[in-house]
N, C-alpha and C positions, 0 to 999 in steps of 0.2 A: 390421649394426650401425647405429644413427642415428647423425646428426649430430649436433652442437652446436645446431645451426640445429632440425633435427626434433625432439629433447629438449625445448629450449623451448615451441614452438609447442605441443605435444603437451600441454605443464605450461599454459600461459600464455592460448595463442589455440584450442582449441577450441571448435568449432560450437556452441552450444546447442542442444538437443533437443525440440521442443516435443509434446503428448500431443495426441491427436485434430487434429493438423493438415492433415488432411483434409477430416475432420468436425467443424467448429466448433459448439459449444452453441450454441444460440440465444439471444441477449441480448435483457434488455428493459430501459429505461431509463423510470426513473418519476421523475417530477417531484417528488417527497418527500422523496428520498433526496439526500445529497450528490453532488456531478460523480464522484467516487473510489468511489464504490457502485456495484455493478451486480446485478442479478436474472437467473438463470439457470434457465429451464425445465428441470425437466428431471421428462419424464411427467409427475404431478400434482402434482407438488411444487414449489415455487420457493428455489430455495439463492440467498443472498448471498454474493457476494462482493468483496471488498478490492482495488484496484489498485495497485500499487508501480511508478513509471515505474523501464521498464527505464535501469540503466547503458550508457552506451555503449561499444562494446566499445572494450578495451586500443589503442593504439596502440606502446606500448613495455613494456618487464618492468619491474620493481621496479630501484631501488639495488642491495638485495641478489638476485643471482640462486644459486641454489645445484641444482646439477642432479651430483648427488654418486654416484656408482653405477646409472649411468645407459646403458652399453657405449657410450660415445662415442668414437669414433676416428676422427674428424674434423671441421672447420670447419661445414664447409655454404657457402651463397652468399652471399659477402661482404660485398655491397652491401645484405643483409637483417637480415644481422646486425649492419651499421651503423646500420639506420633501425629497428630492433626494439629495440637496448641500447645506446644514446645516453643512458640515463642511470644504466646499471650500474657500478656503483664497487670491487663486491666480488662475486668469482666463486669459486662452492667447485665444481671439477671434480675430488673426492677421488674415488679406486677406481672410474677409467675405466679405456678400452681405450684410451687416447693411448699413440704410439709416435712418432712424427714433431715435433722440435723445432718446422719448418716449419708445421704446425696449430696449434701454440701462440703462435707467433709469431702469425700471421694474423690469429687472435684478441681479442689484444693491438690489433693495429694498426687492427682494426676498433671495438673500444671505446675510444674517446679519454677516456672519465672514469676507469676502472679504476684501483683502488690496491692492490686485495690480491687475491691471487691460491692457490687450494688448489691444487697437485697433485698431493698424498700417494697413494702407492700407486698411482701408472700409472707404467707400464715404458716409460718413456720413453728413447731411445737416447741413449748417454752421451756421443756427439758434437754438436756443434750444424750438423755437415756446413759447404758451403761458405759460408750466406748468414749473416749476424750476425742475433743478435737486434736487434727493432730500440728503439730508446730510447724509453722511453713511462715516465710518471710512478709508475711500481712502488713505493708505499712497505711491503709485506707481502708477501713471498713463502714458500709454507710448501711444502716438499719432503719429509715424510717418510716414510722406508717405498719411497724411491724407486732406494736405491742407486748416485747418482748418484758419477761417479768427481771428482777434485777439480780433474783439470783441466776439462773441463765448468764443474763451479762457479763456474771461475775465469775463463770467459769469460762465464756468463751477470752475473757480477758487475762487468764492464768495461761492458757495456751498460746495467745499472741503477744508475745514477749517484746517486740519491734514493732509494735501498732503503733503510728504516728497519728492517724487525726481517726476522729470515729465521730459520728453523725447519729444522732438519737433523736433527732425531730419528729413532732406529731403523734408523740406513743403514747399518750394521755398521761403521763406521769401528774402526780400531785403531792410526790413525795420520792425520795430518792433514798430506797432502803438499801443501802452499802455504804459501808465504813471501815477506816482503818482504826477505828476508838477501842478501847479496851471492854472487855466483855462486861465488865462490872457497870459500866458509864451506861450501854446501848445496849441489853441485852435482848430490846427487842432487832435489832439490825443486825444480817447476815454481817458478817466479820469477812474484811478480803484485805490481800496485802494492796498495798501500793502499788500504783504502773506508773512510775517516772519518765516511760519512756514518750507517753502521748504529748502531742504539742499542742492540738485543737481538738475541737470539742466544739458540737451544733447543737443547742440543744432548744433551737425555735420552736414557737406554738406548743410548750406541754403549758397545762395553768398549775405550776407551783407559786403560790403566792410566797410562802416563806423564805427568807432569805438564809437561816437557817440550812434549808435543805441542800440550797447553793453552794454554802459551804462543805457540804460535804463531799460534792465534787470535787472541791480544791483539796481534799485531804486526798482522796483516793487518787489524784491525778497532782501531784503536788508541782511539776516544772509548768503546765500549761502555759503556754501563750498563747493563744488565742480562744475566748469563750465568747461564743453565739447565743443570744438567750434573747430574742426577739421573737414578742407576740407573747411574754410570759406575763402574768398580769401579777407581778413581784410590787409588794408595798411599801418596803423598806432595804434596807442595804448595810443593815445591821444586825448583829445577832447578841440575843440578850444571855448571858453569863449567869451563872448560882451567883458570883459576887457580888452582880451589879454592873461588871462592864461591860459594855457593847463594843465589838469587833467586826470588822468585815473586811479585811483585807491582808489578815496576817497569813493566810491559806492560799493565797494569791503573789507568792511572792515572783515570778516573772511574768506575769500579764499584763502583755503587749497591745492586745486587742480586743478591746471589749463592746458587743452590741446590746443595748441593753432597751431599743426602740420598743414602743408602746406598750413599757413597764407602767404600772400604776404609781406613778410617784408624782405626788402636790407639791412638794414644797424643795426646797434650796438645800436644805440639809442635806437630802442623797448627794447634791455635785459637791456639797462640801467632803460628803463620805470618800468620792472617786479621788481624792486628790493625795490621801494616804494608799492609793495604790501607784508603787515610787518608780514602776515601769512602763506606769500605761502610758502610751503613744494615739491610739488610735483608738477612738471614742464615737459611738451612736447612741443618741440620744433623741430620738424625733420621736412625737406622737405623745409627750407627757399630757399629763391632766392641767401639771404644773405652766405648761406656754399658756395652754385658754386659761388661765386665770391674771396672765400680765397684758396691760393695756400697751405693747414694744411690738415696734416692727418683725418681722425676723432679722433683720440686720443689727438693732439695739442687744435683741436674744441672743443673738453669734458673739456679741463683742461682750458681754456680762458672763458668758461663757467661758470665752477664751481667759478672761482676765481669770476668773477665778480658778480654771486649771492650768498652773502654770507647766506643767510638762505634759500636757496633751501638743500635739505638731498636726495631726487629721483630727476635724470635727466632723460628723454629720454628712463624711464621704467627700466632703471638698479638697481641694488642692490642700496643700502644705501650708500651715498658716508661717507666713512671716514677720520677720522680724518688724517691719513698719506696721502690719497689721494688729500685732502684738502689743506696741506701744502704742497704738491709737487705741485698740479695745481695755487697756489698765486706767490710761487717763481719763476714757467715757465711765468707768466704771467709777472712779473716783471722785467725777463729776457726779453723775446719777443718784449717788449717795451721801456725798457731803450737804445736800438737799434736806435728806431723812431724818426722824431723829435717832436720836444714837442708839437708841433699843433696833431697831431696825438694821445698823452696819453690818456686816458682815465681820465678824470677829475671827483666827486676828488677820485676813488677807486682804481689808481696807486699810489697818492700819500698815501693814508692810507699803502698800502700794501707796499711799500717802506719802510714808517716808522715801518711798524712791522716788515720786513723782514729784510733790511738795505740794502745798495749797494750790489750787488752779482756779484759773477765775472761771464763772460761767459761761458758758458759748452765749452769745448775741442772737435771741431769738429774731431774724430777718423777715417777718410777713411782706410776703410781696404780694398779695391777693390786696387786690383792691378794697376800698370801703363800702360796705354793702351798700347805705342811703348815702347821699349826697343834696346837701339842698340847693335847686336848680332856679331860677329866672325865669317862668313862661312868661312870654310878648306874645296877645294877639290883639292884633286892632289896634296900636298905641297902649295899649292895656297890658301890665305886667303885675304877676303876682310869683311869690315863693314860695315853693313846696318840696318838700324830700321824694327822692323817685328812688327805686330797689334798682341800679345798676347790672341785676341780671334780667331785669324783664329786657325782653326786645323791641326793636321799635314801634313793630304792628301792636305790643301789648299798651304799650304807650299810650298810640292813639285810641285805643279803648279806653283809656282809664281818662283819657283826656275830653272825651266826648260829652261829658256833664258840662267839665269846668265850660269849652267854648257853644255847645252844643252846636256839635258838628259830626257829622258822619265820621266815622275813620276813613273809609273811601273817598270821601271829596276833602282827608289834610294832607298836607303836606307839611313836614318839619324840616325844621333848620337851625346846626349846634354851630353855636358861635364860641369858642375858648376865649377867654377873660386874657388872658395872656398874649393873645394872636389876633386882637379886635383888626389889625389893620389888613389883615390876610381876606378878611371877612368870614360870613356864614358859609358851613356848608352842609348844602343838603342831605337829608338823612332818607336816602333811595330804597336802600334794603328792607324789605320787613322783618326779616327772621335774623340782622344782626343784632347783638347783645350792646345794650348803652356802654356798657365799661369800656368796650374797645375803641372806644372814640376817645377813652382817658377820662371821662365826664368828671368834674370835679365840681366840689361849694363853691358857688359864686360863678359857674357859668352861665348860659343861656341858649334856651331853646324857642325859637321861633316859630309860631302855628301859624300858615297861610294855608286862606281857599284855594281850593283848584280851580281852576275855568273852565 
């Protein structure tokens, strides 16, 4: 398997291959032609061609180096990899062979610009053995896929002091054993100080149901602004207390941006819980259990939503909710429920929006769909009778159904609507077979005329 070191070179510093560099064409330079011309024999013929000065070869790699599935499972020579990625900032080594804390470290130690770092998907051993990682400016660290256990974590998180976001997605967690709680409280959880420094946190697809454990992120990582927690299948958003009270948001005190999509939550209580978090901005919430059980467009869902958070500005990844938007989704919502009975309101953010809105009258249910039956006038032969017709059949169904009453083929009738209101306009035939009655406006009290064909 290569190195780190042989990866690169392999991507980076490669020999160039030159064609006939044995046997060079013969050149001829004519004084006609610009210095970057040249004329090339060849047989009887003379080809021109173009010269581009070569680049000089690489001395170092890119900022970004990304050698991602690549069977690397180890460093390589230190001292090359110092004077090769001297100005590498961001390393993506996803779905290597890395096992050894110790090569990852080295790494680290040999790139002095490095900020972010991938190492999703290498089976990396869950110890950091006896040597510490060593302190190096780490502001992105992304782990997922890696199964790392939490004390591991919690030592590589003592040595990255400046870690700003860190990525733990997909590591099957079901439980998040690190705390900043006093030994007496937790005595089965590994004890670690606080990292004030992190601001985000991924922590998609683990299945922690309990909310409980969520909070213990917020202890350990106490400024966060931003937590990822999509595909968790979490059932509540509160955490129950020895006293009795339920909390979920005192741990949370700057989060900004919360995704919380295809959590297991039924009922209305969780959005009421999001709304004592007094900095969230930026809210996901798709895929509840809770939408398939309301009979609401998604546009009724968006506006019940917004109403009840009022300091969410992004839902569900949309634009910026505004201010007109705003006041149309408190007053739908005020609608929607002054409806209910009062066991059902929303306690107390119908009565707030009440008193800002005031009683509103109901919107005017406008059906504009026509009347399904209509009772119509057949005239055939001087002979007229009244009967209700379904305004979605079409004409051809018509004359099926009419072929009793005159006993006539549908193939040899012919119809003809006359509007009650337009007698003077007269009949007019009814040509199409496949149009629908209503589009002719069909109403009670008009008529339809059935003549033979010739």
């Amino acid at each position: 398997m290569p190195s780190l070191l042989e990866a690169l070179e392999r991507k980076y510093f490669a020999e160039c291959e030159f064609e006939n560099a044995h046997h060079p064409p013969e050149l001829h330079k004519r004084s006609d032609l610009p210095n970057d011309f040249t004329v090339t024999k060849c047989g009887s013929r003379m080809e021109f061609s173009i010269f581009i000065p070569r680049l000089s070869p690489l001395t170092s790699v890119p900022a970004l180096l990304v050698l991602n599935d690549c069977d690397i499972d180890s460093a390589g020579d230190f001292e090359s990899i110092r004077e090769k990625c001297q100005r590498v900032r961001e390393l993506d080594l996803a779905q290597n062979k890395l096992k050894d804390w110790q090569e990852v470290f080295n790494i680290l130690k040999h790139m002095p610009k490095i900020e972010f770092l991938n190492l999703s998907k290498n089976r990396l051993m869950s110890s950091l053995m006896e040597n510490p990682a060593p302190t190096v400016n780490l502001k992105n660290l992304v782990l997922n896929g890696t199964y790392l256990d939490w004390m591991c974590i919690d030592d590589l998180l003592q040595n990255l002091p400046v870690l700003q976001e860190l990525h733990l997605s997909l590591n099957n967690y079901t439980k998040v054993s690190i705390d900043t709680g006093s030994k007496e409280d937790h005595e089965e959880i590994k004890l670690t100080k606080a990292h004030p420094e992190l601001k985000t946190l991924h922590f998609t697809g683990n299945p922690i149901e309990n909310w409980q454990e969520i909070c213990r992120l917020g202890r350990l990582f106490p400024n966060l602004e931003v937590l990822v927690l999509a595909d968790c299948p979490i059932k509540a958003l509160t955490e129950t207390q020895e006293n009795g009270e339920q909390e979920s948001h005192q741990y949370f005190p700057s989060l900004k941006l919360l995704n919380l999509s295809s959590a297991h939550l039924d009922n209305w209580s969780a959005i009421d819980e999001l709304t004592k978090f007094r900095e969230l901005q930026n809210l996901r919430v798709k895929h509840w259990p809770l939408w398939e059980t309301l009979e609401l467009s998604e546009h009724e869902r968006r506006q019940l939503l917004i109403a009840r958070l009022p300091n969410v500005t992004m839902l569900n990844g949309g634009g910026k909710i505004t201010q007109d938007e705003r006041i149309d989704a408190e007053r739908a919502f005020v609608r929607y429920y002054m409806v209910k009975p009062e066991s059902e309101r929303p306690s107390p953010r119908y009565e707030e929006l009440l008193q800002l809105h005031g009683e509103l009258d109901p919107l005017v249910n406008v059906n504009l769909k026509p009347d399904k039956r209509v009772k119509v006038i057949f005239t055939y032969n001087e002979q007229s009778e009244s009967r209700f017709v379904d305004v979605y059949l079409t004409v051809n169904d018509l004359k099926v159904k009419l072929e009793k009453l005159v006993n006539l083929a549908p193939n040899k009738m012919r119809l003809f609507y006359l509007d009650q209101d337009y007698k003077e306009f007269g009949p007019e035939e009814m040509k199409y077979p496949n149009k629908q009655l209503y589009s002719y406006n069909l109403q009670s009290g008009d008529e339809i005329i059935i003549d033979a064909k010739k």
